[in-house]
N, C-alpha and C positions, 0 to 999 in steps of 0.2 A: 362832445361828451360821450358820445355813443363807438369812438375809436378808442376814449379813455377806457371804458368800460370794458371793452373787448378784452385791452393791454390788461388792465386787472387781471381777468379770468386766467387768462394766456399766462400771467405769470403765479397764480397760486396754483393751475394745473398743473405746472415743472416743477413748483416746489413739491407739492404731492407725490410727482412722479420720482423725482432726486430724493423725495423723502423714502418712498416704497423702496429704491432701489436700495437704498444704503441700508433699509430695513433687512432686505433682504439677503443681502450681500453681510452682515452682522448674525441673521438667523444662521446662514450657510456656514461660517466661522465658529459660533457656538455650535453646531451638530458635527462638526469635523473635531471640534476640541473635545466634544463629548465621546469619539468614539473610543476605547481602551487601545491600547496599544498592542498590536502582535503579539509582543510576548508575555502577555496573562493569558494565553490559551495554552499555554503549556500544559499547567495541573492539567487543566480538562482535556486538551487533545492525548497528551498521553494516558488515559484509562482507556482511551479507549481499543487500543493493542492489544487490549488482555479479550475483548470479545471477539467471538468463532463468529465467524461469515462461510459456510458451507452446500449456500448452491448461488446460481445466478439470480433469483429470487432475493434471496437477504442480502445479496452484493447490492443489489439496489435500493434496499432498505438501508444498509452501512452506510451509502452514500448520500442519502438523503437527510441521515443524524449527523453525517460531519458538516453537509451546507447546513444544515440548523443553527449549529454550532459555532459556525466559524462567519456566518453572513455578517453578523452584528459587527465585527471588527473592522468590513471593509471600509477602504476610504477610496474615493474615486482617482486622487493621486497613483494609487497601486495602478489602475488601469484603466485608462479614459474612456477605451471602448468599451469595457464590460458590461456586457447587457443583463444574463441570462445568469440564473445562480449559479451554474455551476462556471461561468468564464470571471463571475465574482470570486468564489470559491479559490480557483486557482491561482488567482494575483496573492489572496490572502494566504496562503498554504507557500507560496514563494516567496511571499516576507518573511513568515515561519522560519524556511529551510534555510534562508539568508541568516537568519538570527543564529539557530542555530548552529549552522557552522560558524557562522563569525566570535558568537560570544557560548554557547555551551561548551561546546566541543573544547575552547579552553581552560574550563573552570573545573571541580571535583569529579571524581568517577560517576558520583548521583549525577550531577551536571551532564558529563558524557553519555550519562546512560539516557538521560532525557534527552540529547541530541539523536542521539539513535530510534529512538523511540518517533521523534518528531520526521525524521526522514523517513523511516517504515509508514507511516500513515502521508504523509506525501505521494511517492511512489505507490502505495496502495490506491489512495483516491484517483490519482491519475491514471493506471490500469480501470479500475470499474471506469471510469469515465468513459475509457476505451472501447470496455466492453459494451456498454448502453449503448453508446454510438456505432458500432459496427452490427450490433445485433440493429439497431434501425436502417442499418445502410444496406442487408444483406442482398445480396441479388434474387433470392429465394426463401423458400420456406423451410426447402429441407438445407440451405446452407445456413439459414437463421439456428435452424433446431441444430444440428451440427457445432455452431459455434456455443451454444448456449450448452448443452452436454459437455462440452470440452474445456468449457470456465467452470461450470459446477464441478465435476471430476479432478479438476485442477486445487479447489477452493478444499475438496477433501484431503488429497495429497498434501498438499501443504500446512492444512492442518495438524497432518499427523508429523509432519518436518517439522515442523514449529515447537509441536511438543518433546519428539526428539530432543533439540539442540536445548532447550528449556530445562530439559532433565539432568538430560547430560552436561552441560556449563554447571550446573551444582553441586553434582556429583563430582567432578574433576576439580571445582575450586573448595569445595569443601563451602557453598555457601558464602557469604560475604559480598563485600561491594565488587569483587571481581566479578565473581558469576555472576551478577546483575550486568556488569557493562557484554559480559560474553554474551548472555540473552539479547540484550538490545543491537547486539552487533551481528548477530545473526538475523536476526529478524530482519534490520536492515536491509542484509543483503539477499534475503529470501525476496522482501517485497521487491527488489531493485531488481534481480535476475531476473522475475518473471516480468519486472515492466520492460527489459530489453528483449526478452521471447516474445511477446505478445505484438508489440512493435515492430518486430522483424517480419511476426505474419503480417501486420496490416499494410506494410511498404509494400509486400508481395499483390495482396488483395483478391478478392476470390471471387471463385466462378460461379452460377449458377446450376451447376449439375457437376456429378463427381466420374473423375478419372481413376485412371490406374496409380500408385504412388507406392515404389520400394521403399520397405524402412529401412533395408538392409540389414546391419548388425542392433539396430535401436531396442530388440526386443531382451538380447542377449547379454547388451550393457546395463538397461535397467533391471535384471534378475540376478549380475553380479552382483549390481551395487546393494538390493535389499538384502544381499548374503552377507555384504562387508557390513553393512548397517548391523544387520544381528548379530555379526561377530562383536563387532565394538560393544553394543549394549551387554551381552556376557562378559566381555574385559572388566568396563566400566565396576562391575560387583565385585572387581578382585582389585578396587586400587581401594577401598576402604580395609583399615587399617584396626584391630580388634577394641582401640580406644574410641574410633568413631562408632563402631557397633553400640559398643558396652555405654558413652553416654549419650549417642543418639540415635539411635539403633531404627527405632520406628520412624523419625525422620529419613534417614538414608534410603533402610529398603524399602519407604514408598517413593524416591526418587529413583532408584533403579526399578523397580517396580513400571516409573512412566516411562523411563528407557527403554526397557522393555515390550511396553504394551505399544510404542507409538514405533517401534520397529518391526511388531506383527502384524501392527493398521498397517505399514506399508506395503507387506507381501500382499496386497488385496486390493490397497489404493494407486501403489504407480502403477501395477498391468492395467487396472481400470482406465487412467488416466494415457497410458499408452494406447489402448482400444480408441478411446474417444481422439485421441491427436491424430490419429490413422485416420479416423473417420473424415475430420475437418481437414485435413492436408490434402484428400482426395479433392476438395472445391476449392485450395489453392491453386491460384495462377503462375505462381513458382514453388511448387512441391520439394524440388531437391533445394532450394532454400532454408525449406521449410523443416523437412530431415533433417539440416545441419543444424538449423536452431534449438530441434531437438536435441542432438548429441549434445550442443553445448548447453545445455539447460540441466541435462542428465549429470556433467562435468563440473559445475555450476554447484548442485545439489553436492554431489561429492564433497568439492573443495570445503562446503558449508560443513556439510554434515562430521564426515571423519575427523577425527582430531589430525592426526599424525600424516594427513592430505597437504602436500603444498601444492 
């Protein structure tokens, strides 16, 4: 009786346990069916392109509203390993980029404009990410502060590019769903240029005290470019035509108006931005790397910025 008794126990504890499991194994199934699918984060990841991020300070703030944002959709399918929110973050953000190349990018200009928009905040979040992580990695204090002046500085320049190209894709299509995909396509390629500068420094990696470092001509190429930048922005007020004046006259000349003001931010922000890249390339361990990352960052800008630039 007492080996019967045993087998009893023995067998409603496996049921229990075969019960637990499949419990569990059903609850796992319902919160993976529960979780929305990548592509509803569109509306919301693209608003958020329109917000300034303008020192290293609010870069870490940006990046902690898009893992906000974006955590809820993870599924551990994206990435088995991912621990930490932001290696969540990143699986989720390259389902995004997956989608939308695969299915925006062929669908209406709004469509394409929301593909752009979605790679800009990709490449964006991936840069801060960067930055957080090398600002913890730095070998020092002064090559920490070094790098963190040279994202902030970076974060202003770019701001004023952004409103550039912003103004001016309006002005040149006269508004419309063009100039929307020109805005997102710029954008795009602002955030993607600086995610392949920034990356070039961290392959280099830095030193804990600063050297000597030639920029060579780096100084003289970024004071052309803000010359051809303010040439274009005076162009830009001569392609309007007296029927654009006359029925939208206050729309127009406040979009030349930002053409204008985000090509006088420049004369003030790239020198700023060339100081600070000086500074940080002296605590690079490949400096003349680091120089040429520049000129093509500079070229980069160009391509972006001028219209008539191939």
């Amino acid at each position: 009786m007492k080996n019967i008794a045993i087998k009893t126990i023995l067998v409603v504890m496996a049921a229990v346990i075969v019960g637990g499991l499949a419990f569990n194994v059903q609850a796992k199934r319902r919160t993976a069916a529960s979780v929305k699918p990548v592509k509803e984060l569109v509306p919301d990841i693209t608003r958020k392109v329109s917000e300034k991020v303008l020192s290293y300070d609010e870069c870490i703030q940006y990046k902690q509203a898009i893992e906000k944002l974006v955590l809820p959709y993870f599924k551990k399918s994206f990435d088995r390993n991912a621990k930490t929110a932001q290696q969540k973050t990143v699986a989720v953000l390259a389902k995004l980029d997956k989608y939308a190349e695969d299915e925006l990018e062929a669908g209406s200009n709004f469509e394409m404009a929301d593909a752009g928009y979605v790679h800009d905040i990709v490449y964006r979040y991936n840069t801060f990410a960067s930055y957080c992580e090398q600002v913890d990695k730095a070998p020092s204090a002064q090559a920490r502060d070094a790098i963190k002046s040279e994202v902030t500085a970076w974060l202003q320049l770019e701001n004023d590019l952004r409103h550039y190209c912003e103004n001016a894709a309006q002005v040149r299509c006269l508004g419309g769903s063009m100039a929307i995909l020109e805005v997102a396509g710029s954008g795009w390629s602002i955030a993607e240029m600086r995610s392949k500068d920034f990356n070039s420094l961290l392959k280099a990696g830095f030193n804990s005290t600063p050297a000597t470092v030639k920029m060579g001509e780096t100084g003289q190429v970024a004071t052309q470019l803000v010359i051809e930048m303010n040439n274009e922005a005076n162009d830009l007020s001569q392609l309007l035509i007296e029927d654009d004046l006359r029925d939208n006259a206050e729309f127009y000349k406040q979009l030349c108006s930002g053409v204008t003001a985000a090509a006088t931010g420049m004369t003030v922000s790239l020198p700023k931005w060339i100081e600070a890249r000086y500074k940080l390339l002296q605590y690079s361990k490949n400096p003349d790397a680091g120089v040429a990352a520049t000129a093509a960052l500079l070229a980069a800008i160009k391509k972006t910025a001028i219209y008539n630039e191939e």
